[in-house]
N, C-alpha and C positions, 0 to 999 in steps of 0.2 A: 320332695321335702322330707318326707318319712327316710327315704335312704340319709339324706345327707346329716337330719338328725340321731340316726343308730350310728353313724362312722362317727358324729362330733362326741357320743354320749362313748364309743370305745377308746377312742383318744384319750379321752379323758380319767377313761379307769386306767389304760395303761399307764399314763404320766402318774399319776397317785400311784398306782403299782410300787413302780420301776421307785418313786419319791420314800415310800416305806423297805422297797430292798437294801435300798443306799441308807439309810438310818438307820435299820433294824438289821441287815441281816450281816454274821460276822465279819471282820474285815478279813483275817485270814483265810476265811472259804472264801471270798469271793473273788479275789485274785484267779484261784484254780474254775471258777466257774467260767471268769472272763475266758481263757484261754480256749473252753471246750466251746463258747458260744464263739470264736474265732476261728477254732477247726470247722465246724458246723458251716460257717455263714463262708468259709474258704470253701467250699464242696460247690457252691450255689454260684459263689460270685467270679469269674473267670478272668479278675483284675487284680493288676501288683501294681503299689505305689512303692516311691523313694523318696523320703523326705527330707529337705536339704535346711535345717535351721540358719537364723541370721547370726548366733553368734557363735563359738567354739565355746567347749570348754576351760580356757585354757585364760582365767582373768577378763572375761566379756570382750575378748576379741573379737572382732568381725571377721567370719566365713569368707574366703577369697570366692570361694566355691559360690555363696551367695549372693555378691557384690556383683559377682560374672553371669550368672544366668537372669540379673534382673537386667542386664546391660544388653543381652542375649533377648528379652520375651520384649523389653522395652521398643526394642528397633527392629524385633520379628511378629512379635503377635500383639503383643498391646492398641494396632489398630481393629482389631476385631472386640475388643472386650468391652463391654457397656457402660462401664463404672469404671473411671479413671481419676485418680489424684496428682497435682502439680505439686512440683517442688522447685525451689529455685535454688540450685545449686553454686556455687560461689566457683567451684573450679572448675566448671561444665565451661563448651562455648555457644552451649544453649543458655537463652537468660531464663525458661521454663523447660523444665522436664517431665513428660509425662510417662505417665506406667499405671500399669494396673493395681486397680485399687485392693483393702484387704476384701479376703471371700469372695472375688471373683476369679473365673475358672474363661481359659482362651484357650484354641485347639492348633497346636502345631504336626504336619506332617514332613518325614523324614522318609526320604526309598519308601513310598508309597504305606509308610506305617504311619497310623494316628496313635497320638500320646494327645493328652490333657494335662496342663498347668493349672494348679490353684495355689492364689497366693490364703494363708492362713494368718493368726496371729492367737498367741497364747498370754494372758493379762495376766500376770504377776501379782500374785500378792504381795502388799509392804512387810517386810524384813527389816525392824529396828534394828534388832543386833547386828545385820551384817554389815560385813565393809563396803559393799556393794550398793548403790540405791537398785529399787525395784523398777524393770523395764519391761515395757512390752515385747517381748518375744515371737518375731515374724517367724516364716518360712514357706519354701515352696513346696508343693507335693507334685511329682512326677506318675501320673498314671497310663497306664499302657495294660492292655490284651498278653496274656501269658505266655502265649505264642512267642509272642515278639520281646520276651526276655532278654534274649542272647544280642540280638541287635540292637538294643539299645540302653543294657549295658556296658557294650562296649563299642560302638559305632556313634549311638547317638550321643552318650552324652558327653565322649568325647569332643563331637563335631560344635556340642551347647558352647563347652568350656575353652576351645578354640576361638569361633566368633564372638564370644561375649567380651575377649581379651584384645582381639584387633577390633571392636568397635568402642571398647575405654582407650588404646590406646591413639584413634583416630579423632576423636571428640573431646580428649583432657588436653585440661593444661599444665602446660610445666610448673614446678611447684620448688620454691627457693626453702631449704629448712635450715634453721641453725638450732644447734643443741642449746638444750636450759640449764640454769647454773643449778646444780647437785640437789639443793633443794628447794622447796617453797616455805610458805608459809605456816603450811598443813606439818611437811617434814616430809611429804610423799608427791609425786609425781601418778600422771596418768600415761604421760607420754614422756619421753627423754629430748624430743624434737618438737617443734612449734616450727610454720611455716606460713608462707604467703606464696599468690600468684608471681610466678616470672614472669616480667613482661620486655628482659632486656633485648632489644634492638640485635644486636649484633652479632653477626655471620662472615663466614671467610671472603666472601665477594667484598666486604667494605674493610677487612683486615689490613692492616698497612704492614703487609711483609711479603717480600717477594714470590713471585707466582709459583716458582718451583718449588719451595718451600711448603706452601700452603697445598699443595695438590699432592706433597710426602704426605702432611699429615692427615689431610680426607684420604685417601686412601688404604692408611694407618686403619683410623678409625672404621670403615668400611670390611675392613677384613675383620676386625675385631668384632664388632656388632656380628659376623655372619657366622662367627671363628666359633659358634655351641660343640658341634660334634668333634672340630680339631681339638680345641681344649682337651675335651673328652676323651679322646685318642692317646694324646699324650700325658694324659693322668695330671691336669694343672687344674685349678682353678680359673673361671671363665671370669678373669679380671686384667688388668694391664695399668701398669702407673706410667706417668709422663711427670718429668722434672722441669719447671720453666724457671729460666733463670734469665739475669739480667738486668738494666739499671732500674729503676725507677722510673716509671712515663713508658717504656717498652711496651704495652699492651699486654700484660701478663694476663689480667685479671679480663681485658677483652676475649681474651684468645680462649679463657675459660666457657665464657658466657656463647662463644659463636660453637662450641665443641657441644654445649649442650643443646642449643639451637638446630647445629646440625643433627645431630642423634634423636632428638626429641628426649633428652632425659633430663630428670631433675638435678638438682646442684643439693647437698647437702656441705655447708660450708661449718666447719669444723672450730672451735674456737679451745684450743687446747689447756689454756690457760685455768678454763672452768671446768677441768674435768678433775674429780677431787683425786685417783688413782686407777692404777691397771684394772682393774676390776667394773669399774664405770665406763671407762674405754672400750672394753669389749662390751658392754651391755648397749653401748651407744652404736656400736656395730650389728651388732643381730639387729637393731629394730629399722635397719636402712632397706632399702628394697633393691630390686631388683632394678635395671633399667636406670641407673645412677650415677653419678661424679662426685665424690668426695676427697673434698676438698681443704688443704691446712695452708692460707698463705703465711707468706712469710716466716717458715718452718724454722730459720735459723732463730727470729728472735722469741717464738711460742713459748718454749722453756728451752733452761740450759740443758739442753740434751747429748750436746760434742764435750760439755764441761765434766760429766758425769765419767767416760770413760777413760777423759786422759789426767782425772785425779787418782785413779785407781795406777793409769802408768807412773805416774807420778811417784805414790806411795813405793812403788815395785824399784824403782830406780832413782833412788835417793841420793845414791852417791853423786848422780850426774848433775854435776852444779849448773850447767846451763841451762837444764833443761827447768830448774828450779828458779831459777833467776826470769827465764822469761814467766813463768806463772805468776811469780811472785810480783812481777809487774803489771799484770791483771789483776790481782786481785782487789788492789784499790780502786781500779775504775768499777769490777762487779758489783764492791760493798756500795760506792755512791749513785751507782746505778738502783741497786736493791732502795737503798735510801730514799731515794727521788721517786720511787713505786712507791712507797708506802706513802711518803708523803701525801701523794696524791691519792691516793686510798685503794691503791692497786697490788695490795702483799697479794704473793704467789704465795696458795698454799697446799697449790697440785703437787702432786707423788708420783704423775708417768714417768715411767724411766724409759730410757732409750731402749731398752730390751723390751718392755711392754707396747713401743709404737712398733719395733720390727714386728712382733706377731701378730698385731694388728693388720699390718701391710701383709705377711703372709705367711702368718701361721696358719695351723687349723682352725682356726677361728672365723678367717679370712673367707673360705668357700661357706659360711653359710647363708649366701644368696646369691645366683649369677648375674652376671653382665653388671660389674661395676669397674668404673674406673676413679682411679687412685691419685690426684695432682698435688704435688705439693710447688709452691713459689717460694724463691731464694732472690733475693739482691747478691747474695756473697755465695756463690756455690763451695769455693775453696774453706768456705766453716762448717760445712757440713760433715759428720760424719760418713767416710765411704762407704760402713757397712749399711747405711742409711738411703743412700742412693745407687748401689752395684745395681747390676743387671740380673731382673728377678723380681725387684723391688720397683726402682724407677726403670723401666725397661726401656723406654724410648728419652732421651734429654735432648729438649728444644732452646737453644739460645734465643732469647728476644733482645737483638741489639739496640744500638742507635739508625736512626730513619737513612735510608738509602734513596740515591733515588729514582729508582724505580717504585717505593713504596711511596714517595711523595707524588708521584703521577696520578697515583691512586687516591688519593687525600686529595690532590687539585681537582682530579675529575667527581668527589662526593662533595667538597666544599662549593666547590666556585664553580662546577659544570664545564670544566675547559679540559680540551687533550692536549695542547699548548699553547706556548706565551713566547713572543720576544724574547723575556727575563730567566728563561727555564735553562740558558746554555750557563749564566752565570752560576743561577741556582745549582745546577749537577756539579759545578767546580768548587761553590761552598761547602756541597755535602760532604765529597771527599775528601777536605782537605780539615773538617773539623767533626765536632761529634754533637747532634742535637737529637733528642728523642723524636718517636711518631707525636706525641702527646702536646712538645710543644710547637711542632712544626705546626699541627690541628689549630694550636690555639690563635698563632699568627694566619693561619688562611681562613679562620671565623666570622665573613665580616660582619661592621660592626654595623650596618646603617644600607639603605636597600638604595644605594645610589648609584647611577650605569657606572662608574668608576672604581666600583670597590672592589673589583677584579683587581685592577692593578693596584692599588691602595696595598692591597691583603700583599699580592707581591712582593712589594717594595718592603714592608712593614717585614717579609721576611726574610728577604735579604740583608738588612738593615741590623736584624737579629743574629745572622750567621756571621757576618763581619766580626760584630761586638764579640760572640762567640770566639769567635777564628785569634780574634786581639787577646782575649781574656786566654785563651791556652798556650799562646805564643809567650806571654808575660813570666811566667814563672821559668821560664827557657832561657830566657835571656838573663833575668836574674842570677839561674846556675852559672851559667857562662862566665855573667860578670864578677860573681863569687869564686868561679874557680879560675877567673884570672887573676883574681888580687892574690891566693893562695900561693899559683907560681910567682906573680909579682915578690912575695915577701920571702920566698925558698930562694928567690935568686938573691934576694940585697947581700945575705952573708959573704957571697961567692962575690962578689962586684967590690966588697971593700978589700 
């Protein structure tokens, strides 16, 4: 009892000590003191930590370095630690995630070397003035034997920052962002993108486009995802755009969703219209990540962007009356085009110019993150600017036609569970002799009602469809015809009297 009250009674002068050095003794000496009690207590102690904080400094960015070794000790050593906190993360496909709690310390070995993790946290003081609110400030400390310096600064924690990266990328979920319009309510943003869970369904196996087709494009893809070091080689950027073009109902926007399915990457869908100018456009580009598809559908109607350069031919070639004549024929449809936007409370008041989306696509601006790919969707490919779509830019162009059918075999076998029918010889003679989308062919094999006959029902329903089709494009044929025979009809009367 006597020892343990002379150790409580020196505790206690040192805490009072050390309480009067910290309020009395200069602040400038004691900076210099700290250092000499750090040589000191370095002679004695035969340990090096590295400490990896949770946020940068760079606007309270979150530490990738961070995010990766809690992803790393979560699903390596967090079962040894005693004190664990849950979180329920929203884009996890855990519904709880555990990890270790703060100021608890778990022991990892590496090639027969022991290091220690302890998680920390540093409590902020409130900061009225700043723009910033005050946060608790995590981090982990890396401790290791001085010995083992050399190997695990460069072995281990290389090996952390590896598996902490294929264990987010085996455990997240795809994540859908679309940009926010320029600004809020504040006048400032925190982020340029706001997002939600993907959770769309669809993959090339239920794709309605021919087999050979579909196995160019994974393939495509396949090289590209693996394509780091080719890139590299040939001095590119580790990105690749695809052009989908085609009607309406074609599965443009499917063929999007199954590319990011297959890749596992997220979709950042693009809404051009809200971006105020060039300068926002690339800032909306830096903050997209890695492992991504960015995406602008319907790029012809986003902004006038083909309008921009052939006013400039325009002005250049004035004298040529045709070429003025057809402009000037646009231009009344643009103004009540313009007109009918505002009306409905849609004035465009964006400034991208067609030179600020090219750099975008691939200027230097372009490599500052790898592995993304680039789609843009066209109904009209021939309105687009060429310098818009060359090879460089759009490097691979995917037609998505009308349903074929062998794409409809595919549709009968996910609709209606059948590999054939009776009705399938007439059906392949409607498809090629008229033009229906995958989209509506989908809608007539849906059925309507869970009766043993709606097999054939949905059939019928789409044969029935393809006729009317078949009748409806044969119509305006016969019209020419009969229009261009009253035309010789009336060329001949002269000659007959």
């Amino acid at each position: 009892m006597e020892l343990l009250s002379n150790i409580g009674s020196a505790m206690a002068a040192l805490m009072f000590g050390w309480a009067m050095f910290q309020q009395y003794f200069p602040y400038n000496l004691r900076g210099s003191l700290d250092r000499y009690i750090l040589k000191l207590t370095a002679i004695f102690y035969p340990y090096i930590q590295i400490t990896f904080p949770e946020f940068t400094a760079d606007r309270l960015k979150r530490s990738e370095a961070y995010v990766t070794i809690q992803n790393y000790l979560t699903a390596n050593s967090s079962a040894s630690a005693k004190r664990l906190k849950a979180d329920v993360v929203k884009d996890s496909t855990q519904s709880v995630l555990l990890s270790m709690d703060d100021h608890e310390e778990v022991v990892d070995v590496f090639d027969g070397v022991k290091v220690w993790w302890s998680s920390g946290m540093t409590i902020s003081k409130s900061q009225s003035l700043s723009l910033y609110p005050a946060v608790d400030r995590r981090y982990f400390t890396l401790t290791v034997h001085r010995r083992h310096r050399d190997a695990v600064t460069t072995d281990y924690i290389a090996h952390v920052l590896k598996e902490g990266k294929a264990i987010a990328s085996r455990k997240r979920q795809r994540k859908l962002y679309t940009n926010n319009p320029s600004k809020d309510w504040s006048g400032w943003k925190a982020t340029k993108w706001s997002h939600i869970v993907f959770e769309h369904p669809a993959c090339f196996d239920t794709l309605a486009m021919a087999e050979h087709a579909k196995e160019g494009i994974k393939k495509d893809l396949i090289k590209f995802s693996q394509g780091k070091h080719y890139y590299n080689k040939i001095g590119k950027a580790w990105k690749r755009g695809y052009l989908l073009y085609g009607p309406p109902g074609t599965g443009k926007s499917t063929m999007i969703a199954a590319m990011a399915n297959f890749l596992n990457y997220d979709i950042y869908d693009l809404e051009l219209t809200t971006v105020k100018d060039n300068s926002e456009l690339r800032k909306l580009l830096i903050e997209t990540t890695s492992k991504s598809i960015i995406v602008i559908e319907d790029i012809d109607c986003s902004l006038d962007l083909t309008g921009q350069r052939k006013g400039k031919k325009k002005a250049g070639k004035s004298g040529e009356g045709d070429g003025d004549e057809a402009e000037n024929e646009k231009e009344p449809l643009a103004k009540a085009k313009k007109d009918a936007e505002n009306a409905e409370g849609k004035s465009d008041d964006s400034k991208v110019t067609l030179s600020g989306l090219l750099n975008f696509i691939d200027g230097i601006w372009s490599a500052c993150a790898g592995e993304r790919i680039i789609v843009f969707t066209t109904n009209y490919v021939d309105k687009l600017d060429p310098a818009l779509i060359r090879r460089g830019r759009m490097d691979k162009h995917i037609e998505m036609s009308y349903c074929s059918f062998e794409a409809f075999k595919l549709l009968a076998r996910n609709y209606l569970d059948i590999e054939a029918h009776e009705l399938f010889a007439d059906i392949e003679v409607l498809l090629g002799e008229t033009k229906m989308t995958p989209a509506d062919v989908a809608e007539n094999l849906m059925p309507k009602s869970d009766d043993e006959d709606a097999t054939d029902v949905c059939l019928k329903e789409l044969v029935e469809a393809l006729q009317a089709a078949k009748e409806k494009d044969a119509r305006p044929k016969v019209e020419e015809e009969e229009e261009e025979a009253m035309v010789n009809k009336a060329d001949a009367a002269p000659e007959e009297k």
